[in-house]
FILUM-660138 format. One line per 2 residues: their letters; for each residue x, y, z of C-alpha. Coordinates in steps of 0.02 Angstrom, whole numbers. Example, Ala and Ser with C-alpha at 12.3 -4.5 7.8 and 13.67 -1.06 7.14 Angstrom:
AS	615 -225 390 ~ 684 -53 357
***
This chain:
XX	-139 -201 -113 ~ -216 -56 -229
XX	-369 -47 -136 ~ -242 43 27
XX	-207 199 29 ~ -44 270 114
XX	-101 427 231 ~ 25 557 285
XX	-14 615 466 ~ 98 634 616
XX	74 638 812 ~ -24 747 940
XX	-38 702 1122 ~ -186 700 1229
XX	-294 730 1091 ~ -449 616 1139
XX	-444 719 1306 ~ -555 855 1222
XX	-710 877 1129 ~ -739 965 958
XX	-842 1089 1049 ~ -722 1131 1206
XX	-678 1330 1240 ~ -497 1353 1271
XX	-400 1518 1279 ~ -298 1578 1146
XX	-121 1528 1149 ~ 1 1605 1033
XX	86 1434 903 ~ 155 1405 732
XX	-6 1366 642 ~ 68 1244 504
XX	-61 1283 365 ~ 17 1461 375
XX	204 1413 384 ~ 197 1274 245
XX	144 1394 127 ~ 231 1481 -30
XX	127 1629 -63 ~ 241 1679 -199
XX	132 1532 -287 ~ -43 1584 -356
XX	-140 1448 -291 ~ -257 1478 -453
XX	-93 1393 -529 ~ -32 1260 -432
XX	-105 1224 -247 ~ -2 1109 -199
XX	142 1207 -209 ~ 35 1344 -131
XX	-12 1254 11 ~ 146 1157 44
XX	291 1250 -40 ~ 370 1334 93
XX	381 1162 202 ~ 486 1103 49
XX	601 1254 40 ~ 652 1230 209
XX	672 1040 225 ~ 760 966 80
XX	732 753 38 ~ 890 694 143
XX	985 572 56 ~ 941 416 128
XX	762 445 84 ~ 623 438 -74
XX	543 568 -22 ~ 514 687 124
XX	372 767 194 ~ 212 733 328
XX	216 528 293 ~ 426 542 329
XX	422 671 463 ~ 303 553 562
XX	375 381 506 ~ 527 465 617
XX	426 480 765 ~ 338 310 753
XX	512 252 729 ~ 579 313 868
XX	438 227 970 ~ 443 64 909
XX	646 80 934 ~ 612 103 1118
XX	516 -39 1118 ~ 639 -127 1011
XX	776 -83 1122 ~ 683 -105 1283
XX	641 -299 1248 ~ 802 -331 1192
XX	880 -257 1357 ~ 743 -358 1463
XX	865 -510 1500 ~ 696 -563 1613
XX	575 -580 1477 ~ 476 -740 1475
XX	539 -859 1340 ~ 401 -850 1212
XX	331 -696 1258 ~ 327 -535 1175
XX	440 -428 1238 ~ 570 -588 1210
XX	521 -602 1028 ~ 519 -412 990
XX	685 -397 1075 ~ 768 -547 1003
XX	725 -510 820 ~ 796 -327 842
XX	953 -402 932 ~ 993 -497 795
XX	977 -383 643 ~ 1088 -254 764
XX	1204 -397 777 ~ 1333 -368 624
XX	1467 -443 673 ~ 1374 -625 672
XX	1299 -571 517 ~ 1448 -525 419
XX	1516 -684 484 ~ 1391 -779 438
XX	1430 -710 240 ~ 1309 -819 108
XX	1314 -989 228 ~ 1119 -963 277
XX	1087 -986 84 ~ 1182 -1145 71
XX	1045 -1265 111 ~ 919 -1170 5
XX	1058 -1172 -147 ~ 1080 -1367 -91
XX	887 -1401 -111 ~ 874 -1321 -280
XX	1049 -1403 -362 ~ 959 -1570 -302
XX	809 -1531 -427 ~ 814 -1685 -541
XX	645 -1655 -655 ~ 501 -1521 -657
XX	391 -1638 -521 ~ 566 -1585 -409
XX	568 -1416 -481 ~ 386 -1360 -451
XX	416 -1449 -263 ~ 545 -1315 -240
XX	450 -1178 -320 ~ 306 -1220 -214
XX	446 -1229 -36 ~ 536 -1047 -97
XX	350 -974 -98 ~ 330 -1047 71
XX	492 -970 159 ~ 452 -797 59
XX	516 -806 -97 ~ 401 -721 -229
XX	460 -799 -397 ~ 360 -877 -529
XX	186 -848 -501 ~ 70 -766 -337
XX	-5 -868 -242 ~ -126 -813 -78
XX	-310 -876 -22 ~ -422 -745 14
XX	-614 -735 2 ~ -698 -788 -156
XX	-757 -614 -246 ~ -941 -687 -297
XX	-957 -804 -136 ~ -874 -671 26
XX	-921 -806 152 ~ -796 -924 95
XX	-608 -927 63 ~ -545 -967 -109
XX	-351 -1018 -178 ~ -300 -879 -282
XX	-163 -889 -419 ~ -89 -737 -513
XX	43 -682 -627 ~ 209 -637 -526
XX	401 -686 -550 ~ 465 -548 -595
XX	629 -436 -518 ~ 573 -276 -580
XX	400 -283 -518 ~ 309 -234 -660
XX	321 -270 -838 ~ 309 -110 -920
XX	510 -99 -839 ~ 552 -264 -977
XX	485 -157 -1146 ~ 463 25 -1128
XX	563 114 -1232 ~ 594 272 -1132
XX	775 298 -1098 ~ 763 300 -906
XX	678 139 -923 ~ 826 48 -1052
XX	946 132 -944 ~ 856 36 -782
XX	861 -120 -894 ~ 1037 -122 -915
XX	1073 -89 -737 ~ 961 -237 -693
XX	1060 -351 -794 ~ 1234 -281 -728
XX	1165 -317 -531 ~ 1114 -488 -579
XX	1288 -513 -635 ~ 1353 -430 -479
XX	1237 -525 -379 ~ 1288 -714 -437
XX	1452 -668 -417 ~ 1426 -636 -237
XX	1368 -808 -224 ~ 1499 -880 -290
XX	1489 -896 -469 ~ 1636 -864 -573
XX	1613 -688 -691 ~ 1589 -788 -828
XX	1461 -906 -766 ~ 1379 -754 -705
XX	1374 -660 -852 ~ 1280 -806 -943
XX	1155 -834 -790 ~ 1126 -653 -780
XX	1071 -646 -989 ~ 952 -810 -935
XX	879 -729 -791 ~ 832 -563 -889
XX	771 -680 -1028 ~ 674 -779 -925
XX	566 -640 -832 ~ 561 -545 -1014
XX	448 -683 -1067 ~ 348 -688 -903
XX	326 -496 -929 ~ 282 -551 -1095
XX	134 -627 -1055 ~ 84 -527 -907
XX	-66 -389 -888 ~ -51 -205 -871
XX	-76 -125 -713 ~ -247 -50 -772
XX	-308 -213 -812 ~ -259 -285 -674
XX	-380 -180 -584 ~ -529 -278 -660
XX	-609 -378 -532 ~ -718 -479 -663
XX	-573 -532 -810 ~ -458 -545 -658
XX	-590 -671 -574 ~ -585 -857 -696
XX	-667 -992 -574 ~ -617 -1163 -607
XX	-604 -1339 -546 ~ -422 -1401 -494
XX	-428 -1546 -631 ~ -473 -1395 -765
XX	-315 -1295 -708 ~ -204 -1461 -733
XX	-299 -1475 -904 ~ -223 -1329 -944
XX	-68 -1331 -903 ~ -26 -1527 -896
XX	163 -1519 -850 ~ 101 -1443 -692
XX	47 -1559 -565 ~ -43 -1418 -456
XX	-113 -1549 -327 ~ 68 -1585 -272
XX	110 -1379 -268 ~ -38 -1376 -149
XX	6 -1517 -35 ~ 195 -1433 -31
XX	93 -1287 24 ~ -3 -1362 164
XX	-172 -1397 66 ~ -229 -1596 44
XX	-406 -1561 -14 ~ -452 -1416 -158
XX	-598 -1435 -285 ~ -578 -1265 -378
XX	-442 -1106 -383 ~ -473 -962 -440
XX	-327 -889 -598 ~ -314 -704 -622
XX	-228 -716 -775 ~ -253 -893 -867
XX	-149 -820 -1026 ~ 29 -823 -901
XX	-16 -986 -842 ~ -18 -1050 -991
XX	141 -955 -1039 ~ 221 -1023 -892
XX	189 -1192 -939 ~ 263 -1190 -1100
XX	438 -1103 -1033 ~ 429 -1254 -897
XX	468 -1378 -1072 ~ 558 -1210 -1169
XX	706 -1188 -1015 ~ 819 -1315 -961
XX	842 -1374 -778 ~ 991 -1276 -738
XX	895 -1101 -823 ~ 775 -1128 -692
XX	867 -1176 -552 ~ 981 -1003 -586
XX	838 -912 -606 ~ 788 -983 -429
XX	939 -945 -345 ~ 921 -765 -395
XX	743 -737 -314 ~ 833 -825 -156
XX	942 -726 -162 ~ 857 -586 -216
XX	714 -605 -52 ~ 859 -618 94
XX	988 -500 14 ~ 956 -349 126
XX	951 -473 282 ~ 1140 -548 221
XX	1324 -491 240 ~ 1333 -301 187
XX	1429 -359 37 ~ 1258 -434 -48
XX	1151 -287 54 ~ 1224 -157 -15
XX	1230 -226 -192 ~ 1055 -237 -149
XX	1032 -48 -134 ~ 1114 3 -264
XX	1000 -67 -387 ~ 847 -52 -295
XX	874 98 -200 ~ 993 207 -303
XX	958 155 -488 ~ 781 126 -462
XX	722 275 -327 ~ 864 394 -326
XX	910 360 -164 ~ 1100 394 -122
XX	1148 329 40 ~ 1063 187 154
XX	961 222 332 ~ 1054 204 483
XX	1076 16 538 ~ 945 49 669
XX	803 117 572 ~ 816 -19 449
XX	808 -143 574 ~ 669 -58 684
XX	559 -54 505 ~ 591 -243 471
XX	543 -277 661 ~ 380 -180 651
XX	338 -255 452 ~ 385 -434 517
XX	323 -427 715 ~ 195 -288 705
XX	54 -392 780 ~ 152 -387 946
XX	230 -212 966 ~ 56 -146 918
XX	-22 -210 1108 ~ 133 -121 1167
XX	99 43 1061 ~ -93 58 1091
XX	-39 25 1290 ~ 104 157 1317
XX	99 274 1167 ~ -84 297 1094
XX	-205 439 1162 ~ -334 375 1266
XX	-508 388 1159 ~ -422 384 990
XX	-559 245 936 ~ -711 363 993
XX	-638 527 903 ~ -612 405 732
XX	-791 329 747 ~ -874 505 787
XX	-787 577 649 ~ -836 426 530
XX	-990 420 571 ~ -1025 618 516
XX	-937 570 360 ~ -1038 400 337
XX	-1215 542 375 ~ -1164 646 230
XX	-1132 522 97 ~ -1303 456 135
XX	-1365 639 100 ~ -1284 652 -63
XX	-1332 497 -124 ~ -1506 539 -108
XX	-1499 705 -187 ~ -1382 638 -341
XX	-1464 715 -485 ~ -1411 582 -611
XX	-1439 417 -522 ~ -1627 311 -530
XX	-1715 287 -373 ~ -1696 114 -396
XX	-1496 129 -393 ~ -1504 244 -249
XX	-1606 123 -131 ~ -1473 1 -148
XX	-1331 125 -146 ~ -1401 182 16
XX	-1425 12 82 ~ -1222 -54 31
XX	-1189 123 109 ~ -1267 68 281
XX	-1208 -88 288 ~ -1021 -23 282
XX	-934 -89 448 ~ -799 52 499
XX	-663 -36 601 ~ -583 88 694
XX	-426 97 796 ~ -346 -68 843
XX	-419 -238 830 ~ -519 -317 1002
XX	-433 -473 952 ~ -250 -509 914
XX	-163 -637 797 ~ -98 -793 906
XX	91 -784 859 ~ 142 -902 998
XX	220 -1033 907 ~ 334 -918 814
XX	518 -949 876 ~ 626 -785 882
XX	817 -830 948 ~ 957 -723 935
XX	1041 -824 848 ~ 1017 -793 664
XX	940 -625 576 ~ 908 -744 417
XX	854 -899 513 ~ 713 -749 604
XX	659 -668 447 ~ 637 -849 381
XX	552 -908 526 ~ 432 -742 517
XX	404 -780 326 ~ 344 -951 358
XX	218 -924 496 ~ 129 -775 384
XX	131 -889 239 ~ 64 -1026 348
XX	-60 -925 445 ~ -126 -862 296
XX	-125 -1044 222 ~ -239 -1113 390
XX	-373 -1021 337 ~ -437 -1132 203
XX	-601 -1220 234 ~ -621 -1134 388
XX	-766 -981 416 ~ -717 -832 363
XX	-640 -725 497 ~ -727 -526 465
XX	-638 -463 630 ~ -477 -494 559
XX	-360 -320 521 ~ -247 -322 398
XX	-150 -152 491 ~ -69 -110 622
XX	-129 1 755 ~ 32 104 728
XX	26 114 527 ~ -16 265 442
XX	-138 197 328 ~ -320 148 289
XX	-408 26 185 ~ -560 -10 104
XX	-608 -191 84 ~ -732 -232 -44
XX	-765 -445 -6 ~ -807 -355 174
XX	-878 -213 139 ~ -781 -117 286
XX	-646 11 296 ~ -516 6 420
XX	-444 166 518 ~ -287 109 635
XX	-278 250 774 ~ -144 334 738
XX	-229 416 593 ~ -315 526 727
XX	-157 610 757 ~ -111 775 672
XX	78 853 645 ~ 102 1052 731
XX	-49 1029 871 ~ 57 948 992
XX	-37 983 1177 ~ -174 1060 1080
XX	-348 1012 986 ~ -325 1035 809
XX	-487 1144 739 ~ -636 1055 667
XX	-573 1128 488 ~ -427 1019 510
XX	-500 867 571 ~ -611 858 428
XX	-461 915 319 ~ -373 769 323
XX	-466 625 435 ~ -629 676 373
XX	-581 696 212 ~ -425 612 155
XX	-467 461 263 ~ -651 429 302
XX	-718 498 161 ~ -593 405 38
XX	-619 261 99 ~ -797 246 105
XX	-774 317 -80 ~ -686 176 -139
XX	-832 93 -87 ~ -921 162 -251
XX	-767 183 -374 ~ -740 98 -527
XX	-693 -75 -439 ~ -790 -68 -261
XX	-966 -14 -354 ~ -953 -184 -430
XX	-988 -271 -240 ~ -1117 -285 -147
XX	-1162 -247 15 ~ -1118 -423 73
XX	-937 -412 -20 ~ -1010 -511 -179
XX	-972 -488 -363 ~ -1146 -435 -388
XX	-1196 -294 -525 ~ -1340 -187 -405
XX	-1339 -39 -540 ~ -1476 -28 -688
XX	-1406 -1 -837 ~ -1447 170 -886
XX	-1360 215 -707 ~ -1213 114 -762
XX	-1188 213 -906 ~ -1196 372 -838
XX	-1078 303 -686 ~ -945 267 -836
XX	-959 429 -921 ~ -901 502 -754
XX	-782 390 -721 ~ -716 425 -913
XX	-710 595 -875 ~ -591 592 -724
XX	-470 465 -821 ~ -462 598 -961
XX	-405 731 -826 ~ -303 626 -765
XX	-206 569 -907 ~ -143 794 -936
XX	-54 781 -771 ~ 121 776 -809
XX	243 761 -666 ~ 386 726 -767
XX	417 788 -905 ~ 383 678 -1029
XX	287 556 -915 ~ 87 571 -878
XX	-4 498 -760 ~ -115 328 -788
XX	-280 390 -775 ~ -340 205 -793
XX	-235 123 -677 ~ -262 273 -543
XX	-460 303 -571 ~ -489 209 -411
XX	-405 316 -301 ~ -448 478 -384
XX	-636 448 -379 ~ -606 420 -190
XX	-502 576 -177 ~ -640 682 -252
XX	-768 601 -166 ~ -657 595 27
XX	-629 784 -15 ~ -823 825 -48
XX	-877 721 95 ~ -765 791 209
XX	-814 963 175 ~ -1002 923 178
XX	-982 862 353 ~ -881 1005 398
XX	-1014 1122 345 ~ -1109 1055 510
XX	-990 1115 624 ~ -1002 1266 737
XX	-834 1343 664 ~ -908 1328 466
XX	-1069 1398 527 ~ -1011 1525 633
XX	-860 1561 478 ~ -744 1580 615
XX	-583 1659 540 ~ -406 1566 604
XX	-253 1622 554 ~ -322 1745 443
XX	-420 1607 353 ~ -605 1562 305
XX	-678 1400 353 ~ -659 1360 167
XX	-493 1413 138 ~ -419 1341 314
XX	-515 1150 259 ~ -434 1138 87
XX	-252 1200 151 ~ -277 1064 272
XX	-337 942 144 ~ -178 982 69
XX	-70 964 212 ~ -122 771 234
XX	-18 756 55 ~ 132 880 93
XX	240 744 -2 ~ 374 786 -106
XX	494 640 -193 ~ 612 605 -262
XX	597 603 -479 ~ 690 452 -520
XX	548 390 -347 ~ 419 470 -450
XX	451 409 -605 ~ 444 221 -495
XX	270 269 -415 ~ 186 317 -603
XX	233 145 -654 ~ 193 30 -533
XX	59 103 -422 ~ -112 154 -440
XX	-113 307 -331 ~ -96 473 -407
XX	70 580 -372 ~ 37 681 -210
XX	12 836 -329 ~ -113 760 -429
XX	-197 702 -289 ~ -241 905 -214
XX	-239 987 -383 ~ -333 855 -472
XX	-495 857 -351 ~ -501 1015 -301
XX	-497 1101 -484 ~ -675 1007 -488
XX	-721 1103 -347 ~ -848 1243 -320
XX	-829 1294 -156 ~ -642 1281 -194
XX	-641 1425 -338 ~ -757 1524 -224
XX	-659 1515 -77 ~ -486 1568 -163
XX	-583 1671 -291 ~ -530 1531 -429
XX	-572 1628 -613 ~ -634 1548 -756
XX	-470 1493 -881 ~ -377 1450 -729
XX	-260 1295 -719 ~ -364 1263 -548
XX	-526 1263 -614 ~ -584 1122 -745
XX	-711 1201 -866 ~ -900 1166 -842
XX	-903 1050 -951 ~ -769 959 -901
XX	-796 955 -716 ~ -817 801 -642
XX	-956 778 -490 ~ -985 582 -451
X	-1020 578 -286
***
């Protein structure tokens, strides 16, 4: 979702053992803010190759990766914890059946399990390729449509039910714009020659692809030109990642019979009842223009266009869970054409990723048990809550916001629920059956009982203790209809303080900062100002404040748009204002509750650095993250966070304390002129 933000952190041990204010005697270490640097960089130039240069000199992206850096070098260590669980259940021949250490261990077993696998070639697709050659008319065809969404398959439209954006106490049934293979439609019509050159591999692994299941090259040469023809049009009538990001035009409340009004081919009723849902009086349609599109190609393409264009997304979902044959036809496209990304994981880190994605819920009791720090929630939640003080200081001293504004500000500001560290409650997955049978017939079974968990919500209360993370993700999200964020533990943890309490500069570096402080931010960006403190669509702002809210938000998409990380390709300041506002706002916040420590007050000097100096390198050390181009070239099209460069150069150049503290001179590429600077929060 593009309200999370991906956090790169890595591992300490006995960290919640101490206290911010312990004494402990000086023991000789790496400091990591030192050793990552390039000091052959002017940081007045480029800061992020200042700060994190020297890392990058020394550990090149391995092949098998996007990128490398903090998020990688701890996704290794996580990884090799969850394998132990993985390979620990799997080895427990005792486990209870049901339990889950049997389910952890049986879903690993069987993705390690090759042999079966390769054995197995396409037959797992069989019965799905059975169901959809049996489609007779489009009643048939949006039954299947409706079943392929249910076992995972995204193709055609989105479909999810979350809570209603102007009524947070209730869940609604949301339908969006979806269907396509490339993700996003800009990859269908831009003109840029990486992007034709993608489009032409596309259609060449479609070919590939229904080969591999059987069709004849012919055959598959036609299906392949219907297929790219097919999602061209969807793409066609699809939005734009920045206007996606419009909770209002993305929000068109309607009754069920005004949906079927307007698209009358489509029988949605009978979609919902294949989905689970007998009684629905209104949905809610991001986009009614592809709905309408949609409806027209369901009279425009024949049966057999749509049933190859379903076999595809099939195929397409399961391909990296089939014989190696399909998986690593898979890759190619996706990995190699699309990310740059030469050679494939090891079988085991694939498999130990898919177990944690798909069973997560369960190896997380096993990870808080055996590998989190004791007191990891209490260190979060004291930290937060110095972040959560601050804000409410600058909000009341804002200089360009009413009085009116601010009370309300200041209320949705207290009202914020911080979930910290791991949920009290988990999700009941006991009626999930793992064998070790069948990878396919697992990953199926997993996709069903998300889709169908997430379908039992309807007309039920709405459930606010529910996480949507994973104790052991590195990651953080804001959540607007809830007005919460949510900090799994393991974002406590810092990379090069192993045994050791990482200084208070640090802490607020990159939790403070780069976590807390982001999050609440997003809180009060572009999209999250437009809630209110119960999670409604509600506009709380006067309208002079509104304006001058927008001019500041302008300003920050016009910096945004000079960043050029390729060359030739610049950032989407529209698309990525959300997450920059909560950058410079995380940053400022962070620092501001920094200040309050004994080591800023006392401008205790570590490793030869200020206070100042040592908070910003460490700011920049929670995005030590370089990638991959043809990776980064994939991120600036179809997400809305910044590039990791962006994301230290483009706050800090709008900061004062920043030029001061690295003596920053006017005309400098870090420093945005006067009037130029941006200062929302």
């Amino acid at each position: 979702m593009n309200r999370f933000k991906i956090l790169f952190l890595s591992l300490v041990v006995a960290l919640a053992l101490a206290s911010c204010h312990r004494e402990s005697p000086q023991v000789a270490f790496n400091d990591p803010l030192l050793t990552n640097r390039d000091t052959t960089v002017n940081p007045a130039d480029d800061f992020f190759r200042f700060a994190n240069g020297g890392w990058f000199k020394n550990h090149p992206i391995p092949d098998s990766e996007r990128s490398n850096g903090i998020f990688r070098t701890i996704q290794d260590t996580i990884n090799a914890q969850i394998k132990d669980i993985c390979v620990k259940s799997a080895a427990d021949n005792q486990a209870q059946k049901g339990s889950n250490v049997q389910k952890i261990g049986a879903f690993y077993a069987s993705g390690m399990d090759t042999i079966q696998i390769e054995k197995n070639g396409i037959t797992p697709l069989k019965a799905e390729f059975a169901r959809i050659e049996a489609i007779k008319d489009i009643p048939s065809l949006l039954q299947n449509i409706a079943y392929l969404q249910r076992i995972g398959v995204d193709q055609t439209f989105s479909f999810y039910i979350g809570q209603d954006d102007k009524n947070s106490s209730k869940y609604a049934l949301f339908f969006g714009q979806g269907g396509l293979g490339m993700e996003n439609r800009d990859y269908y019509f831009n003109t840029d020659p990486e992007t034709v050159e993608i489009r032409k591999e596309y259609v060449k692994h479609l070919q590939a692809m229904m080969q591999l299941i059987g069709e004849d090259s012919i055959s598959a040469h036609k299906q392949a030109a219907t297929i790219m023809k097919m999602e061209t049009e969807m793409a066609k009538s699809s939005r734009k990642l920045e206007a996606l990001r419009d909770p209002i035009k993305n929000y068109n409340k309607m009754s069920l019979q005004q949906f079927e009004a307007s698209t009358p081919k489509i029988a949605w009723n009978q979609v919902l009842a294949e989905f689970g849902i007998s009684k629905a009086d209104s949905v809610i349609v991001g986009q009614p223009e592809f709905f309408k599109s949609l409806h027209q190609m369901l009279q425009t393409y024949s049966l057999n266009d749509w049933k190859t264009y379903l076999k595809w997304h099939t195929v397409n979902t399961y391909a990296e869970y089939l014989n190696q044959d399909i998986a690593s036809q898979n890759f190619k496209f996706y990995s190699t054409v699309m990310s740059g990304v030469k050679v494939q994981k090891p079988r085991w880190k694939r498999i130990v990723e898919d177990t944690n994605s798909r069973l997560g819920e369960l190896i997380g009791q096993i990870y808080v048990d055996q590998y989190l720090p004791k007191g990891s929630k209490e260190k979060l939640l004291e930290i937060g809550n110095n972040v959560k003080a601050v804000y409410a200081e600058r909000l009341k001293n804002l200089d360009w916001m009413s009085d009116s504004t601010k009370t309300k500000a200041l209320h949705k500001l207290s009202k914020i629920v911080m979930k910290v560290g791991y949920p009290d409650d988990w999700k009941d997955m006991s009626k999930l059956d793992i064998t070790r049978n069948s990878y396919y017939e697992n990953v199926k079974a997993t996709n069903i009982w998300w889709f169908q968990y997430n379908i039992s919500k309807y007309g039920k209360p709405v459930d606010r203790n529910e996480w949507s993370m994973y104790p052991q993700t590195y990651n953080a999200y804001y959540n607007p209809s809830n007005n919460e964020i949510v900090v799994p533990a393991c974002n406590i943890l810092v990379p090069g303080f192993e045994g050791r309490m990482p200084d208070d500069a640090i802490l607020y570096g990159i939790i403070g900062g780069s976590t807390f402080g982001h999050e609440i931010t997003h809180g009060f960006d572009d999209q999250g100002s437009q809630y209110d403190e119960l999670g409604n669509l509600n506009n709380w702002w006067t309208a002079s404040d509104l304006t001058q809210f927008r001019m500041k938000t302008k300003l920050i998409v016009d910096q945004y748009n000079l960043f050029e990380p390729l060359k030739g390709k610049f950032v989407n300041g529209d698309a990525t204002q959300g997450e920059n506002i909560a950058d410079l706002g995380g940053v400022i916040m962070g620092l501001e509750a920094f200040k309050k420590t004994a080591q800023f007050k006392n401008k205790t000097i570590i490793s030869g650095m200020t206070p100042e100096q040592r908070y910003f390198n460490a700011y920049a050390y929670a995005w030590m993250v370089q990638i991959k181009p043809e990776s980064l070239a994939q991120q600036m099209m179809v997400d809305v966070h910044s590039p990791a460069e962006c994301r230290i150069n483009g706050p800090l150049a709008n900061i004062p304390e920043f030029y001061d503290a690295f003596k920053i001179k006017p005309g400098s590429k870090m420093r945005q002129a006067d009037s130029l600077r941006v200062e929302i929060w």
